[in-house]
N, C-alpha and C positions, 0 to 999 in steps of 0.2 A: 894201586892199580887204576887204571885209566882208559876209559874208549873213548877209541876217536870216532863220534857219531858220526861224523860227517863220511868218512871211509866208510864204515855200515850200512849207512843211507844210501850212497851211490850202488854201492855189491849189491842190496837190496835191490834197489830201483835197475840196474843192470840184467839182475835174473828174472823180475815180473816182468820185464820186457823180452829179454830170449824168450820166455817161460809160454808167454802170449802168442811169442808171432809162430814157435814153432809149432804149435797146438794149432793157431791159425791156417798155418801152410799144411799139414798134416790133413786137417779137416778138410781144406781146398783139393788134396788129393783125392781122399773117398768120396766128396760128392763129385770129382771127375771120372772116377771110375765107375761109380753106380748110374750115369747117364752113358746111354748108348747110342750116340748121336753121332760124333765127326772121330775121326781117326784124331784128328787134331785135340779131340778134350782128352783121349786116353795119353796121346804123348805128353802133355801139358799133365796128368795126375803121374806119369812117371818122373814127370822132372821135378813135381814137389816133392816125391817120393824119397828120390836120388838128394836134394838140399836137405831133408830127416836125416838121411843115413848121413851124408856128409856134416853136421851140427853133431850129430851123436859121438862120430868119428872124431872129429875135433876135441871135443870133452873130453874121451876117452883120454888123446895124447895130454891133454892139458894134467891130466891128474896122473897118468904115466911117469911121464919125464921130471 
């Protein structure tokens, strides 16, 4: 039996990076919502919102189909 480390490496290095940004963009959302300043910071924490659910949504089909 045999691993291709290199395949490993990259899946690995693939998921700490979704893993980061979408944690990153999620976090960008609630401190736009916890600030009550412009109309403009809540729609901006909804649209990071809506790219979670869509990343989540994607996953889901990938391991579906």
């Amino acid at each position: 039996m045999s691993i291709d480390w290199h395949a490993l490496g990259s899946v690995f290095a693939v998921t700490l990076v979704a893993t980061v940004g979408l944690v990153g963009v999620f976090t960008l959302g609630v401190v736009g919502l916890s600030r009550q300043t412009a109309a403009l910071t809540r729609t901006g924490a909804c649209l990071c919102f809506a790219a979670c659910a869509a990343a989540v949504g994607y996953g889901i089909d990938l391991i579906v189909s």
